[in-house]
N, CA, C and O atoms as a GROMACS GRO file, in nm:
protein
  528
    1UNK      N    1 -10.744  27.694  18.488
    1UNK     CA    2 -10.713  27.675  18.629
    1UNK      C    3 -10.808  27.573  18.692
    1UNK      O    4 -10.771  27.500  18.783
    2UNK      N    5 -10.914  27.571  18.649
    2UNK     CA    6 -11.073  27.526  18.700
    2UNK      C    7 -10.974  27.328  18.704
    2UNK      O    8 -10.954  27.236  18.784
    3UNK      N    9 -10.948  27.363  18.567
    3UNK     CA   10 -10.935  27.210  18.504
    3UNK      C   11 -10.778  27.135  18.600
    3UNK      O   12 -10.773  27.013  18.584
    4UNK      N   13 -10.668  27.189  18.684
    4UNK     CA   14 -10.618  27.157  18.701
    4UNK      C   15 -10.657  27.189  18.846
    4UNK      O   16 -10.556  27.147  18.903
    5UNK      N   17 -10.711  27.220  18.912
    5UNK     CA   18 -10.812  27.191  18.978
    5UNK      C   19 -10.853  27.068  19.032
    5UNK      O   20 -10.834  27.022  19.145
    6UNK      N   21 -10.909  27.022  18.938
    6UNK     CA   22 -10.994  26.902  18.922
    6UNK      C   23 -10.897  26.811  18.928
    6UNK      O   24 -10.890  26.746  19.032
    7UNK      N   25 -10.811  26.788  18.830
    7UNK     CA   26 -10.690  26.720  18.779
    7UNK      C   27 -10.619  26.661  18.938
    7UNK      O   28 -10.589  26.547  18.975
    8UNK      N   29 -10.611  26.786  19.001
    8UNK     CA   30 -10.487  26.740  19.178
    8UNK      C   31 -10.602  26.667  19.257
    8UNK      O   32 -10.569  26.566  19.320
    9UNK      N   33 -10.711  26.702  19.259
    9UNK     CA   34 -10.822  26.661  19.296
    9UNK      C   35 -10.881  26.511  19.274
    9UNK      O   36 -10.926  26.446  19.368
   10UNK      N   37 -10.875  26.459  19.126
   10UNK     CA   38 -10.901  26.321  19.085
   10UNK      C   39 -10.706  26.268  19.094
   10UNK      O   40 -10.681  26.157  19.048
   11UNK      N   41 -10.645  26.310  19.124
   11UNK     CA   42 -10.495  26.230  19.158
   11UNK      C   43 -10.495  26.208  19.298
   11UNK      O   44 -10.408  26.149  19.362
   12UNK      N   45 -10.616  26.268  19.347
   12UNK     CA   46 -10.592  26.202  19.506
   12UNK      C   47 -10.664  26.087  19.520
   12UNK      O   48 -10.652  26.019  19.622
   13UNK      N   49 -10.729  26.060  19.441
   13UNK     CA   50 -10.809  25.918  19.447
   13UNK      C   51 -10.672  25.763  19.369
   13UNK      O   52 -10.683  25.644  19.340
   14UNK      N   53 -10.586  25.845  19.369
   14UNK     CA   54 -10.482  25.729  19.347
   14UNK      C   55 -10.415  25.656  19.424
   14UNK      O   56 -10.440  25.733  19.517
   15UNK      N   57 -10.334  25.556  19.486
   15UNK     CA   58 -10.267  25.491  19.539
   15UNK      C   59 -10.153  25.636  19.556
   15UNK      O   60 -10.118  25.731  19.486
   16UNK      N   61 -10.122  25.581  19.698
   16UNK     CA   62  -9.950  25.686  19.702
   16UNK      C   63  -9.838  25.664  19.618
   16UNK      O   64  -9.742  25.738  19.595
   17UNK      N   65  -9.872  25.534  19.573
   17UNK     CA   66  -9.761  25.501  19.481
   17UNK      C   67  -9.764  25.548  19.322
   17UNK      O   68  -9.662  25.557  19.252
   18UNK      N   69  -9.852  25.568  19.293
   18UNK     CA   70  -9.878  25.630  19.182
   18UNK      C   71  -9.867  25.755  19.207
   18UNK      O   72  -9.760  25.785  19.154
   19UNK      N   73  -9.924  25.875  19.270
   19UNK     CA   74  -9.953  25.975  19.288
   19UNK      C   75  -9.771  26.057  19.336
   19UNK      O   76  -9.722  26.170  19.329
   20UNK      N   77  -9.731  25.943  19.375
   20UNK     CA   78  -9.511  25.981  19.364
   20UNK      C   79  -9.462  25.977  19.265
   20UNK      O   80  -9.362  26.043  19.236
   21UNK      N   81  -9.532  25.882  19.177
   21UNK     CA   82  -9.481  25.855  19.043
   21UNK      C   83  -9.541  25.956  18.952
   21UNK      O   84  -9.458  26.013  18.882
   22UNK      N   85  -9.675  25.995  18.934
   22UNK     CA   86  -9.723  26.132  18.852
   22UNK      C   87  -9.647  26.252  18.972
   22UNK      O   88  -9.713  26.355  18.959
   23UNK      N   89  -9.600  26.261  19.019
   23UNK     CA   90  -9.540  26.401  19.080
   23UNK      C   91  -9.371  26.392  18.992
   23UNK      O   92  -9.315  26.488  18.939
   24UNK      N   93  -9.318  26.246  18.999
   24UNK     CA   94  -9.154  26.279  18.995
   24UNK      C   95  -9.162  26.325  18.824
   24UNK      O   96  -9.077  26.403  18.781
   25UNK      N   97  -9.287  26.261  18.718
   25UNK     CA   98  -9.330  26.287  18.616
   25UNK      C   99  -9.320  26.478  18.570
   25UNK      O  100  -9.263  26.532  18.476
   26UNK      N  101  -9.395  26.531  18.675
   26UNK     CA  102  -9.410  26.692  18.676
   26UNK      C  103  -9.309  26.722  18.712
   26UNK      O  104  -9.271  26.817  18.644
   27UNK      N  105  -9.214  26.685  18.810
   27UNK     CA  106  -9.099  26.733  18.853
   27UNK      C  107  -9.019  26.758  18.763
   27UNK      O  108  -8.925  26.833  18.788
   28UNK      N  109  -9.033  26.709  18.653
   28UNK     CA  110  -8.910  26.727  18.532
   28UNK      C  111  -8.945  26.774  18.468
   28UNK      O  112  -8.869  26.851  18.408
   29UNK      N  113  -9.113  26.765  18.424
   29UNK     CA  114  -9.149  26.902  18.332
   29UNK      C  115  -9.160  26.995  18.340
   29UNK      O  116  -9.171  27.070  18.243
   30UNK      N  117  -9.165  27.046  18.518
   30UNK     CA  118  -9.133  27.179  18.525
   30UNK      C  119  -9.036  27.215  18.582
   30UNK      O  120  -9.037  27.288  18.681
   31UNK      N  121  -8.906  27.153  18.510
   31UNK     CA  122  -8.775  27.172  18.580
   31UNK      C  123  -8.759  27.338  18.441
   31UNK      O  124  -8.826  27.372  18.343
   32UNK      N  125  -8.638  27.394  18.508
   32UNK     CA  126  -8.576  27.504  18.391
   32UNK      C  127  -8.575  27.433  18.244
   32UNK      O  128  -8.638  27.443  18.139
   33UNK      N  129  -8.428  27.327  18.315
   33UNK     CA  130  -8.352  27.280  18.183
   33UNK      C  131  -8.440  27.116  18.188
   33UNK      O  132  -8.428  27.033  18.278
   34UNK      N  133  -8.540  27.103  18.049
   34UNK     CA  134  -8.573  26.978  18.019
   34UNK      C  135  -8.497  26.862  18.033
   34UNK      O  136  -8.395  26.927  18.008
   35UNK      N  137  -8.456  26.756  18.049
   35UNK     CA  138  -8.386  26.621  17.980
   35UNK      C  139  -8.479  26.553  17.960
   35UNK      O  140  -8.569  26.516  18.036
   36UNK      N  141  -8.459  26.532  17.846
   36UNK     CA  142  -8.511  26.384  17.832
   36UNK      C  143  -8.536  26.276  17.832
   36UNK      O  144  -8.623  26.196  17.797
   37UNK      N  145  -8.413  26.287  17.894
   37UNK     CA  146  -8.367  26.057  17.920
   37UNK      C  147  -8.408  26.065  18.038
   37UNK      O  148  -8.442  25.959  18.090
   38UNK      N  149  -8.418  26.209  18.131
   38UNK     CA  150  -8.499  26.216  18.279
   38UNK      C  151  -8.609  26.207  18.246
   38UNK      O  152  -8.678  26.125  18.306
   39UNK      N  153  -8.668  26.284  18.140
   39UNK     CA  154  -8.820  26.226  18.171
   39UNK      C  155  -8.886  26.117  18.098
   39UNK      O  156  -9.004  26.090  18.121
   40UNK      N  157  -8.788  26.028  17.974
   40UNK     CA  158  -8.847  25.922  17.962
   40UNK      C  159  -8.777  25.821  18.069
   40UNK      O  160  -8.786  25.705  18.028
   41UNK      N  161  -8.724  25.829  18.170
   41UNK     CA  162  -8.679  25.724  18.266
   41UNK      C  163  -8.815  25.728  18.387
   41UNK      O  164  -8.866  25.626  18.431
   42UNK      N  165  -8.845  25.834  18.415
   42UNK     CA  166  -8.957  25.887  18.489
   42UNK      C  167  -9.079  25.867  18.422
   42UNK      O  168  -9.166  25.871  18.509
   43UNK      N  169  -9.127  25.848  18.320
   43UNK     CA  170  -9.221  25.817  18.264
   43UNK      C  171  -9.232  25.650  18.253
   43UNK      O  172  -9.334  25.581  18.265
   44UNK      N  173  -9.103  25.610  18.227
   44UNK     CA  174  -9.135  25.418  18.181
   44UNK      C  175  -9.181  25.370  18.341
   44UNK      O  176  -9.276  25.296  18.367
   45UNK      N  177  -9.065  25.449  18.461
   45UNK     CA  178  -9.117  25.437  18.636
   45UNK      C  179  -9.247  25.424  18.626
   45UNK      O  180  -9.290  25.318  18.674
   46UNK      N  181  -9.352  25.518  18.564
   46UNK     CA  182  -9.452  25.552  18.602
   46UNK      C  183  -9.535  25.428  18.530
   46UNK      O  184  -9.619  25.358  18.586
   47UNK      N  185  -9.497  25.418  18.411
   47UNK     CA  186  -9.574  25.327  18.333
   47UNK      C  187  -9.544  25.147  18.369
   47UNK      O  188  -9.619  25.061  18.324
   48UNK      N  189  -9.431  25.117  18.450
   48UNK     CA  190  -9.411  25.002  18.496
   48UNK      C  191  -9.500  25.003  18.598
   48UNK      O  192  -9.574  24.905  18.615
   49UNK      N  193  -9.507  25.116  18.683
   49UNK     CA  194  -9.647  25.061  18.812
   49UNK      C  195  -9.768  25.078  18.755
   49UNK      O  196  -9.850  25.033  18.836
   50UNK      N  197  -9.836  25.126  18.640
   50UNK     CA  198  -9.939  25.096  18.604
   50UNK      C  199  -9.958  24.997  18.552
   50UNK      O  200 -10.075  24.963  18.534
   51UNK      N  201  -9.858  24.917  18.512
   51UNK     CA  202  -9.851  24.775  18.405
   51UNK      C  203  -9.876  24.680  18.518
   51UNK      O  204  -9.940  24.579  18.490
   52UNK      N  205  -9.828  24.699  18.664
   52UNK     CA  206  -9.765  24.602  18.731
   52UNK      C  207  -9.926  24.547  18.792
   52UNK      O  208 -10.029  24.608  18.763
   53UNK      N  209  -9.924  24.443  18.864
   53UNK     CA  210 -10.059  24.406  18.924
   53UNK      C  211 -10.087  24.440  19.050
   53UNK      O  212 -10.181  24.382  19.106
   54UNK      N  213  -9.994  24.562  19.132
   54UNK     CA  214 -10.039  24.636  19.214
   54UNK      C  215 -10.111  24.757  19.193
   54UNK      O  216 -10.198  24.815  19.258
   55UNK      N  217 -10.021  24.793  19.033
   55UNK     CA  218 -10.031  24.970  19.006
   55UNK      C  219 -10.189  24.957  18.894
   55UNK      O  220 -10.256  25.054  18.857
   56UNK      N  221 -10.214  24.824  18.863
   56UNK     CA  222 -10.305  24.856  18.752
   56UNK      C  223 -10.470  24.811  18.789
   56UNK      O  224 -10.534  24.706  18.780
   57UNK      N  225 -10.505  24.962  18.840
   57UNK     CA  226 -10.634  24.939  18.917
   57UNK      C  227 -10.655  25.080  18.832
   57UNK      O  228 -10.581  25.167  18.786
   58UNK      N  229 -10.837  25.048  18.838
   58UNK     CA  230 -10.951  25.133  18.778
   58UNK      C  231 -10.904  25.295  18.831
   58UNK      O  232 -10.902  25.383  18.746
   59UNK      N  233 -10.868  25.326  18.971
   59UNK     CA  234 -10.867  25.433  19.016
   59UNK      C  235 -10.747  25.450  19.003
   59UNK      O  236 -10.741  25.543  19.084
   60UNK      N  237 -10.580  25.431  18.948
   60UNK     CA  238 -10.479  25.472  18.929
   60UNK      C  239 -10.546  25.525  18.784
   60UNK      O  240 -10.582  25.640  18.760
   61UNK      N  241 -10.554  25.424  18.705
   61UNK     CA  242 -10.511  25.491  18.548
   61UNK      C  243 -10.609  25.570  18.517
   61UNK      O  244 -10.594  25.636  18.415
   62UNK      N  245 -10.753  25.588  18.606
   62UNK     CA  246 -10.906  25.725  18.560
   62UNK      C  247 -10.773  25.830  18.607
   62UNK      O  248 -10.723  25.909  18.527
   63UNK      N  249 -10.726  25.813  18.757
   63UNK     CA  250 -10.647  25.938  18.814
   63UNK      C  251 -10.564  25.984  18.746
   63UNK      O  252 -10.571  26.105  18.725
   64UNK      N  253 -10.436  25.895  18.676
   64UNK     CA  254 -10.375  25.956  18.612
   64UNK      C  255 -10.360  26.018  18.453
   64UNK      O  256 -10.277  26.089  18.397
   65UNK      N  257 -10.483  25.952  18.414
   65UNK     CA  258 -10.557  26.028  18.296
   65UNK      C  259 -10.609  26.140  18.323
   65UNK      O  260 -10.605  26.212  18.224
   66UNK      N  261 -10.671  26.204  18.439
   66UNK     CA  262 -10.715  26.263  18.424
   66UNK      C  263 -10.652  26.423  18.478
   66UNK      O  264 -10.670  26.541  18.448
   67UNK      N  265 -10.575  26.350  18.567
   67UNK     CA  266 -10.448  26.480  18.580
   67UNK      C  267 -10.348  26.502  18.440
   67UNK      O  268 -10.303  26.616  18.425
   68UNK      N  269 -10.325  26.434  18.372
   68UNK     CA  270 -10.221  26.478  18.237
   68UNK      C  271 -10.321  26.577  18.168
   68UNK      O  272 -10.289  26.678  18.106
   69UNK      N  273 -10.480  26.518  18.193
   69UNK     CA  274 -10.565  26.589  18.087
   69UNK      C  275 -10.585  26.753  18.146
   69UNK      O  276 -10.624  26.843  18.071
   70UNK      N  277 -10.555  26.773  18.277
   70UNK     CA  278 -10.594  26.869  18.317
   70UNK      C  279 -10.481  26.941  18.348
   70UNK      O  280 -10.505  27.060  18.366
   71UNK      N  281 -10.334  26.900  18.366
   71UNK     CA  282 -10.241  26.974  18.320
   71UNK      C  283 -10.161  27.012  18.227
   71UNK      O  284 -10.115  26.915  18.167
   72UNK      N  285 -10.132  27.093  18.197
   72UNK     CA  286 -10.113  27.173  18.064
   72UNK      C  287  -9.982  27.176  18.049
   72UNK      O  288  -9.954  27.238  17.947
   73UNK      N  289  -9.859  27.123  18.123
   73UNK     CA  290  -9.751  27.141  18.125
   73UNK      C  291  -9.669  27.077  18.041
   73UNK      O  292  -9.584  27.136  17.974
   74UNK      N  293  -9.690  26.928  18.039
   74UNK     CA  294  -9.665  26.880  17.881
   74UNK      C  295  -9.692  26.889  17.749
   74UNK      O  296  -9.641  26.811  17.669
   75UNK      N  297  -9.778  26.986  17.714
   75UNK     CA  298  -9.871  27.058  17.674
   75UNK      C  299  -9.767  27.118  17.574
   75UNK      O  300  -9.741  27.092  17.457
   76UNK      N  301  -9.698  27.245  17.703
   76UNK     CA  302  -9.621  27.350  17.669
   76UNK      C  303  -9.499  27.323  17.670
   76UNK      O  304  -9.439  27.430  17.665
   77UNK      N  305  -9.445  27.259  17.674
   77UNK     CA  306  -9.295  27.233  17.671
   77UNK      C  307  -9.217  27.180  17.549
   77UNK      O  308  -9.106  27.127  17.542
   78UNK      N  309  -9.300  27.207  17.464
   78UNK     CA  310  -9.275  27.189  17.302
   78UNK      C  311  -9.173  27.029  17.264
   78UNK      O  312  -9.070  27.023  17.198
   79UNK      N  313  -9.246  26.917  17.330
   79UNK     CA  314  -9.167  26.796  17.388
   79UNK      C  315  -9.157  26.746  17.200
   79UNK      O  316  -9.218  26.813  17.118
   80UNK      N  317  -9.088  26.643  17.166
   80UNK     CA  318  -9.068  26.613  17.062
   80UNK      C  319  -9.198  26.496  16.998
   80UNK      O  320  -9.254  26.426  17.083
   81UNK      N  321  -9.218  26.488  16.922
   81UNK     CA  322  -9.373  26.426  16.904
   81UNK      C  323  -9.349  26.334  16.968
   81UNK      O  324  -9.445  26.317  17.043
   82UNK      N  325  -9.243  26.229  16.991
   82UNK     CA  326  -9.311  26.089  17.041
   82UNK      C  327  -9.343  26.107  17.170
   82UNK      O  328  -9.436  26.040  17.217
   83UNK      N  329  -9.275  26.196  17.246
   83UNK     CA  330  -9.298  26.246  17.390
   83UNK      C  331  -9.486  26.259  17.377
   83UNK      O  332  -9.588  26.201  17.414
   84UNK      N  333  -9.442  26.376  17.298
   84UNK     CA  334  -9.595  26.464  17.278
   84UNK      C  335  -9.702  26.343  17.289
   84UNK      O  336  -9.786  26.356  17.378
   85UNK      N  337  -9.706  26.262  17.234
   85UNK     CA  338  -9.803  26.144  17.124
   85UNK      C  339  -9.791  26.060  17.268
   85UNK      O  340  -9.901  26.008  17.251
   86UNK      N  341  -9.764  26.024  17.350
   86UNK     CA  342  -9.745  25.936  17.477
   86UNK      C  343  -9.881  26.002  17.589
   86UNK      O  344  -9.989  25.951  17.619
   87UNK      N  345  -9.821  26.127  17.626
   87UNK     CA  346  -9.851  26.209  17.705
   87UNK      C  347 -10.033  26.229  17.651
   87UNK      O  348 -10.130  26.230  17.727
   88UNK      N  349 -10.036  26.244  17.501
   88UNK     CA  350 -10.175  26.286  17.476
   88UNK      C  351 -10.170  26.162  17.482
   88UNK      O  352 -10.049  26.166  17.463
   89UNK      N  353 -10.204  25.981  17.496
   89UNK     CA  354 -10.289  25.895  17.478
   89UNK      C  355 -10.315  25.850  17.637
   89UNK      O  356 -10.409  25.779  17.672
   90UNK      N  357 -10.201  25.912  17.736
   90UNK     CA  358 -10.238  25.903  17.856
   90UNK      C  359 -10.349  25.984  17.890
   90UNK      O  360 -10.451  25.928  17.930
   91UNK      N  361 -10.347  26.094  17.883
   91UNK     CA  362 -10.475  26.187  17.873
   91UNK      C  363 -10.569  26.120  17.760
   91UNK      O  364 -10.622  26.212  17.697
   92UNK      N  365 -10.607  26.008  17.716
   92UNK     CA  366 -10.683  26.030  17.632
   92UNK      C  367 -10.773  25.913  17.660
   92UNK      O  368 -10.891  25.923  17.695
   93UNK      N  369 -10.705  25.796  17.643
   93UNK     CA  370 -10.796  25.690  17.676
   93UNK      C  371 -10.727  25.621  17.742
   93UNK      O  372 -10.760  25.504  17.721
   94UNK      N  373 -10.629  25.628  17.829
   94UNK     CA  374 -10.522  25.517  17.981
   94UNK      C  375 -10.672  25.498  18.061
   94UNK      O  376 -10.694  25.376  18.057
   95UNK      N  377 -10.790  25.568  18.134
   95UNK     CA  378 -10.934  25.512  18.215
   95UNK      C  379 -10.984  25.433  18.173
   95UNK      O  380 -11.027  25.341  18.242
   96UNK      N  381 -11.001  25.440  18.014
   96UNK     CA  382 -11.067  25.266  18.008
   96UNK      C  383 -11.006  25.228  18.032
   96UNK      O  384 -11.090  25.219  18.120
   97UNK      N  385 -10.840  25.135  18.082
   97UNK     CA  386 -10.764  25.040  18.101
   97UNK      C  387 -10.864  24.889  18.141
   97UNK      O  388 -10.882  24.779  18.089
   98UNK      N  389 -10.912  24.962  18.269
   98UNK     CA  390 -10.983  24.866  18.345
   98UNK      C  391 -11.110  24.832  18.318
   98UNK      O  392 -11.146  24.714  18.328
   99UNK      N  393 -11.208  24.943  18.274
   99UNK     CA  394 -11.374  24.980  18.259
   99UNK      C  395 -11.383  24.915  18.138
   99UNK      O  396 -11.472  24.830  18.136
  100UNK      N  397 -11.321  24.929  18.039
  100UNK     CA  398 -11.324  24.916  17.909
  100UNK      C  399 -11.192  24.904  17.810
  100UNK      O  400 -11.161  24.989  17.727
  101UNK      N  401 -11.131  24.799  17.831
  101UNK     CA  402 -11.020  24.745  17.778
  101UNK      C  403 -10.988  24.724  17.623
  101UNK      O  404 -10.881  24.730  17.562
  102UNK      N  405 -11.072  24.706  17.596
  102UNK     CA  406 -11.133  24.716  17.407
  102UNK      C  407 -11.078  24.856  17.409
  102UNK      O  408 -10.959  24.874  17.382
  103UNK      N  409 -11.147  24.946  17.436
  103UNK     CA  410 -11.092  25.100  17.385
  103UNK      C  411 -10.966  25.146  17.418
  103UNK      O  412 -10.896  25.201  17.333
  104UNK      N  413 -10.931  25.131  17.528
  104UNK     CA  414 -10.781  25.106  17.576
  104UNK      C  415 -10.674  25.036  17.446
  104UNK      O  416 -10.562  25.076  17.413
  105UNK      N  417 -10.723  24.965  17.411
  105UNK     CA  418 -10.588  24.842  17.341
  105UNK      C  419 -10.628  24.941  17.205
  105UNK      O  420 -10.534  24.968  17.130
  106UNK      N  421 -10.782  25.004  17.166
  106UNK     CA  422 -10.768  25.023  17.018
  106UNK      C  423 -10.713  25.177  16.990
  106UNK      O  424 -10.713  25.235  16.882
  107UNK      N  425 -10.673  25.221  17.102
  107UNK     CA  426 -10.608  25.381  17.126
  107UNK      C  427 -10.469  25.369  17.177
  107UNK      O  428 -10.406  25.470  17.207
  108UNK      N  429 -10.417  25.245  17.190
  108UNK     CA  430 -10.270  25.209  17.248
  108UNK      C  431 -10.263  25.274  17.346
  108UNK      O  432 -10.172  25.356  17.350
  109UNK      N  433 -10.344  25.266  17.446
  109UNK     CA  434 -10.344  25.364  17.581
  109UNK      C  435 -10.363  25.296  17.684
  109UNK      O  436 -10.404  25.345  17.789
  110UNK      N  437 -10.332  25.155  17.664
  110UNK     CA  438 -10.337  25.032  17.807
  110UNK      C  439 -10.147  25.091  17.850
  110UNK      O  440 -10.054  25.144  17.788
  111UNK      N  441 -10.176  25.040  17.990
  111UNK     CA  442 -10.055  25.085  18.058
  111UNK      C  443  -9.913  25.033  17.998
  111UNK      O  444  -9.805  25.091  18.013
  112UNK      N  445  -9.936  24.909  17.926
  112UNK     CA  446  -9.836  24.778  17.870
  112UNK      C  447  -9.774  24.844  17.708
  112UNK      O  448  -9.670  24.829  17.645
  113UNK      N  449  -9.911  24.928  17.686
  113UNK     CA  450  -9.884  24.974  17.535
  113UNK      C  451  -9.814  25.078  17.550
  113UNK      O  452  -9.715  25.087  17.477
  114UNK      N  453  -9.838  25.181  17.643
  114UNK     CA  454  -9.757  25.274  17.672
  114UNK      C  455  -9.625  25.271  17.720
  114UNK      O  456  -9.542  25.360  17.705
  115UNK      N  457  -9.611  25.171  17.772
  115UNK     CA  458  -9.452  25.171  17.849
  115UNK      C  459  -9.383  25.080  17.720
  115UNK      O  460  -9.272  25.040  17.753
  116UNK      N  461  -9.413  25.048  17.613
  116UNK     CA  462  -9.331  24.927  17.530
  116UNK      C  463  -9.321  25.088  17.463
  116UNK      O  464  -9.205  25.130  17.462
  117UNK      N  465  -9.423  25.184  17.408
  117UNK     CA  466  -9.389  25.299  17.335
  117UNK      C  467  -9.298  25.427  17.422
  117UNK      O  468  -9.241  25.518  17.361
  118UNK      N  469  -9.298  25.414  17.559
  118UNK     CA  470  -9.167  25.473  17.616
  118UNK      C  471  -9.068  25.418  17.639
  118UNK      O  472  -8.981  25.495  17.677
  119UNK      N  473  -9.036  25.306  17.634
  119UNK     CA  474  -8.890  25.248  17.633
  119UNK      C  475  -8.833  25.258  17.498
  119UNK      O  476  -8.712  25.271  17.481
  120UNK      N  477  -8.910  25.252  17.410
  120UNK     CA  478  -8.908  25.287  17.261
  120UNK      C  479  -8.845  25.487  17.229
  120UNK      O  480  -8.804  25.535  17.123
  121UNK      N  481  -8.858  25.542  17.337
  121UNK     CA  482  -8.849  25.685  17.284
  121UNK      C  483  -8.700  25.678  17.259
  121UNK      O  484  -8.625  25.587  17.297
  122UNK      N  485  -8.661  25.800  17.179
  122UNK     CA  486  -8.498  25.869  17.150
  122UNK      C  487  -8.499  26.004  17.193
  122UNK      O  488  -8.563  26.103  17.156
  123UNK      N  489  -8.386  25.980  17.310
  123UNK     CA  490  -8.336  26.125  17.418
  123UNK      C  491  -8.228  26.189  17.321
  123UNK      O  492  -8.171  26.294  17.349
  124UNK      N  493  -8.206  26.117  17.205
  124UNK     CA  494  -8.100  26.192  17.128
  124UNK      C  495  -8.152  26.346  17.031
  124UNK      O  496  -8.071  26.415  16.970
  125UNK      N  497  -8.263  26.366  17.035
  125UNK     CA  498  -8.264  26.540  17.011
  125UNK      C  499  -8.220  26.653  17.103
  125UNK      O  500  -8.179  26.656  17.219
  126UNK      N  501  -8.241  26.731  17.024
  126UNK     CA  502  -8.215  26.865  17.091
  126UNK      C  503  -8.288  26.905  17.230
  126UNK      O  504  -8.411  26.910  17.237
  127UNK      N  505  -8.220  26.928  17.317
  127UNK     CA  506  -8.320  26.899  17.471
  127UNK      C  507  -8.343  27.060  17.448
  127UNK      O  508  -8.276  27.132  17.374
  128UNK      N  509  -8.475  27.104  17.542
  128UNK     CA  510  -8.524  27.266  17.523
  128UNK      C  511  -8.444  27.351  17.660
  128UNK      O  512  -8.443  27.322  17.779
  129UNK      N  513  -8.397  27.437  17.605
  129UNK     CA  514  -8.322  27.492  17.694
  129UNK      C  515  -8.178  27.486  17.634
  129UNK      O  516  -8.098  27.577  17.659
  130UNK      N  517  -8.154  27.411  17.580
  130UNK     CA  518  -7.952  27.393  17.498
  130UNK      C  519  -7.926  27.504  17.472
  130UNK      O  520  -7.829  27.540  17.538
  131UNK      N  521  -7.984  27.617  17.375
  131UNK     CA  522  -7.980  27.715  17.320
  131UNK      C  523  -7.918  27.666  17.220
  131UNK      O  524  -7.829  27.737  17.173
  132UNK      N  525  -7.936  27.565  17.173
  132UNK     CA  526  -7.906  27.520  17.043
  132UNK      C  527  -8.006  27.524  16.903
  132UNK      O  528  -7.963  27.479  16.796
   0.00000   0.00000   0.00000
């Protein structure tokens, strides 16, 4: 709890425009019924304003690293690895973007690397909730 906490807390140090874009992000992960083409459409949103040269500032991508890291919700939603594998490099190293760009590019966790690997995802599995 402590950690998500912290998480809503360092997302307020974001632009409003980001901080709509990590909300419409949660909005779908904690919908009932998952989709996926909703939340990789909502995710590339998110990752085009971090790419863009309004959205890609030091205090968007620390913020929104550091809220994925501190919420647990993508976490639990048993997302399909490439989902999974996105979500952990945003939480992982997206803050260097700006501070430290070297570590960024060698963790594929610059905003540019991430959105070429979400336009890249396949909504064609089994969505959670089908009862399939």
């Amino acid at each position: 709890m402590r950690d998500k906490q912290v998480a809503i807390r360092r997302l307020a140090e974001a632009d409003p425009k980001a901080r709509e874009l990590v909300n419409e992000v949660q909005s779908v992960l904690a919908s009932n019924l998952l989709r996926l083409e909703v939340l990789k459409c909502s995710l590339i949103t998110l990752l085009e304003y971090l790419s863009s040269r309004e959205g890609r500032t030091d205090a968007n991508c620390r913020a929104v690293d550091s809220f994925f890291m501190g919420d647990e919700r993508w976490g639990e939603r048993n997302l399909p690895d490439p989902f999974h594998d996105i979500f952990t490099d945003i939480a992982g190293a997206l803050h260097d973007t700006v501070s430290a760009p070297e570590i960024a590019e060698n963790f594929d966790s610059t905003p540019e690397q991430l959105l070429k690997r979400a336009r890249e995802l396949s909504t064609e599995q089994v969505n959670e909730g089908d009862g399939e």
